[in-house]
N, C-alpha and C positions, 0 to 999 in steps of 0.2 A: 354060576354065571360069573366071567372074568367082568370087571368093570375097569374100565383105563381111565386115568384122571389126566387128562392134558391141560397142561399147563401153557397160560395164554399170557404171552408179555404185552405189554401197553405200548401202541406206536409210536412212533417217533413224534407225533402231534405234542404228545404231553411234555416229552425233554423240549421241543420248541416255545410252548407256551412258556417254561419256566426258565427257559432261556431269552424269549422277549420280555417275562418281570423284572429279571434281572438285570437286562440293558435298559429299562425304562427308569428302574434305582438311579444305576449307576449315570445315565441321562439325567434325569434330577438333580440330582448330588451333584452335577457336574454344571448347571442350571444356577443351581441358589450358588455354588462358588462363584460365579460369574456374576451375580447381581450387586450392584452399587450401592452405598447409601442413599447416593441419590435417586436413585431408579424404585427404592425399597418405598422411598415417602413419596412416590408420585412424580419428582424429577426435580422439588423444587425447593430441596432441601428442608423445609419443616415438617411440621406435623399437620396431616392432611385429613384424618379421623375424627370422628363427633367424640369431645371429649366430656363424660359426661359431671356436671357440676358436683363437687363433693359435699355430702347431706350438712343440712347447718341444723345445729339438733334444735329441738323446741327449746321452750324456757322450761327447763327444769331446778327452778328454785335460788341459781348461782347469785343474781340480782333480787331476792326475795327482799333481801333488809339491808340497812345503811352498813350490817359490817361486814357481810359478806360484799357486795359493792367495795368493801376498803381492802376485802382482801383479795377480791379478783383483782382490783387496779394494783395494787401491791406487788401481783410477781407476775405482769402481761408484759414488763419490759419492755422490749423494740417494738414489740404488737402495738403497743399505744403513742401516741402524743399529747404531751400536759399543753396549755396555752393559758398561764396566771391570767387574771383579772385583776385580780386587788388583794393587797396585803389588809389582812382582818384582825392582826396582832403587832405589840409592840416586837424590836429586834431583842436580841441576848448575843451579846457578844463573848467568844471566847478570848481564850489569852493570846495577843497577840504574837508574832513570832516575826526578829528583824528579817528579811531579805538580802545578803549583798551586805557590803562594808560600809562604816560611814563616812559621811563626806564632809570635809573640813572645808570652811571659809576662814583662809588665812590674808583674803585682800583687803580692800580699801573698799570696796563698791560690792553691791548686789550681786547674785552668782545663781544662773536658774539650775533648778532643781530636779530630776522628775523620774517615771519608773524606769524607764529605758536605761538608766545607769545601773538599776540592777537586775536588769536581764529577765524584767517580768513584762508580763500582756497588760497589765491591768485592768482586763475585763472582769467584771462580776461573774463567776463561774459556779454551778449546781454541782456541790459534792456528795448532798445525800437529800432522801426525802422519808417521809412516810405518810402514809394518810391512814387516818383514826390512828388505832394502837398496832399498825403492822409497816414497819421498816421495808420502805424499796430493796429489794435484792440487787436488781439490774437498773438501770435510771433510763425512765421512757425516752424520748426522742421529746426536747423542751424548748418551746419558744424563747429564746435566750433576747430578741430584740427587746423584751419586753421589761427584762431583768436591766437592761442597760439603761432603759429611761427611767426605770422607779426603785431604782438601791441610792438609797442616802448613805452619805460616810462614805463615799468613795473618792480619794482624793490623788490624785496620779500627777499631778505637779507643783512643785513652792518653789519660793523664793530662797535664801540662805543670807543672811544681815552678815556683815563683817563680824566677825569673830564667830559666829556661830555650827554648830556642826547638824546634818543631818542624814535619817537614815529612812529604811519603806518598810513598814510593818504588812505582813499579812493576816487577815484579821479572818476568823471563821463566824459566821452571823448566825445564827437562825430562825426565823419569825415564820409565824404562819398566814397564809395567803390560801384564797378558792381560785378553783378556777376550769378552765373543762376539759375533758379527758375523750379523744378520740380511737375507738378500738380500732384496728384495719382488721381487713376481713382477710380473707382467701384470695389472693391472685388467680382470677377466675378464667386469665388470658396466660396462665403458665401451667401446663395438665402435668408435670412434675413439681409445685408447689408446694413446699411442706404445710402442711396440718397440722396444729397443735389444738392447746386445749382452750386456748386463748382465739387466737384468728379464727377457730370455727363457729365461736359466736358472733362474729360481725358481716357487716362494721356495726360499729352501734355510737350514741353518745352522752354521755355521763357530764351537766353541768352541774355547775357551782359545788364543786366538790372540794371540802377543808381539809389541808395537811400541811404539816411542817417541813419547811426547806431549809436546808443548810447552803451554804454559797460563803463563796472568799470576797472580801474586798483588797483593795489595794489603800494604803496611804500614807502619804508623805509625811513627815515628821522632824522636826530640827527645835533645838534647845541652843541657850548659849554655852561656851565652853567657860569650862574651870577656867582660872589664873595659872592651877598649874596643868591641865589640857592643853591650854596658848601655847604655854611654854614648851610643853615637851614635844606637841605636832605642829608649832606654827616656827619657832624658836624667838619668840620674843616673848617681851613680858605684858603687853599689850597689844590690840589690833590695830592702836595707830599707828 
């Protein structure tokens, strides 16, 4: 017995079905080209989405003891803000270093004095810190008003006597003071926020906590002149 095998092609349905996917693609693809940024967020240019809050971990031990506490505040940097209270130690001052050139009183009468001739702020300024036995890396964000009403030895204008000559030492200080330490947290209204290792424990607040500050002062300074100082920057042999 002959058996014939015929062969049966697929109608033309299926080339059209895969010809309507492919126009639906290429409709798509031609769709999302066309769509806006602003059309993408809702119309209204931001973020329109439930953003969901980033996990803030438990307490796992980082504040267990006073050194760990010195050494989280130690490298939280901009995450944190110091705000002094009170100085709890005497100052140490380093060795001073003049500012600017000095300034001769070669007249008859009094001659004011003050920083602006050598081209400094004179503000009490934070150049380092540490608390307990671990050195600030980065220097938090510091209540600086505070520094202005309670640094003694800051002295940013004199007088100068006839004959006398004077100059602005910058002096580096630093005494210890407590005072309280705010963490910031996660900007909970920015859903691209960085995350570190710091902002995700907060906010939180850490008072009367003890460390040592360094800060510059500014101050003015004048002596009499030599006989032969007079002489050689004033050109006389005395100031009368």
């Amino acid at each position: 017995m002959n058996i014939r095998v015929r062969k049966v092609f697929p109608s033309g349905g299926g080339r059209r079905a895969k010809a309507v996917a492919v126009g639906s693609m290429a409709l798509a693809a031609a769709l999302c080209l066309s769509i806006t940024p602003a059309q993408a967020d809702g119309g209204g240019g931001g973020w329109t989405g439930t953003v969901p809050a980033p996990p803030v971990p438990q307490d796992d031990g980082i504040w267990s003891t006073p050194e760990k506490i010195a050494e989280f505040l130690a490298s939280c940097g901009q995450d944190c803000t110091f705000t002094p209270t009170a100085w709890v130690g005497e100052p140490t001052e380093g060795t001073p270093t003049r500012v600017g050139d000095y300034r001769d009183n070669c007249l008859t009468e009094n001659v004011d004095f003050n920083y602006g001739e050598a081209e400094t702020t004179g503000e009490s300024t934070v150049v380092g810190m540490s608390v307990g036995a671990n050195p600030v890396s980065v220097l938090p964000k510091i209540e600086h008003t505070w520094f202005k009403q309670n640094t003694a030895s800051t002295v940013t204008t004199g007088t100068l006597k006839p004959g006398e000559t004077g100059w602005i030492d910058e002096v580096s200080v630093t005494r210890k003071a407590k005072g309280n330490w705010h963490l910031n947290g996660v900007d909970q209204s920015n859903p691209f926020a960085p995350v570190n290792t710091h902002n995700s424990h907060g906010p939180h607040d850490f008072t009367d906590i003890e460390g040592d500050i360094t800060y510059k002062i500014i101050r003015v300074q004048s002596r009499p002149l030599t006989p032969e100082e007079y002489t050689s920057r004033c050109g006389n042999t005395s100031p009368s």
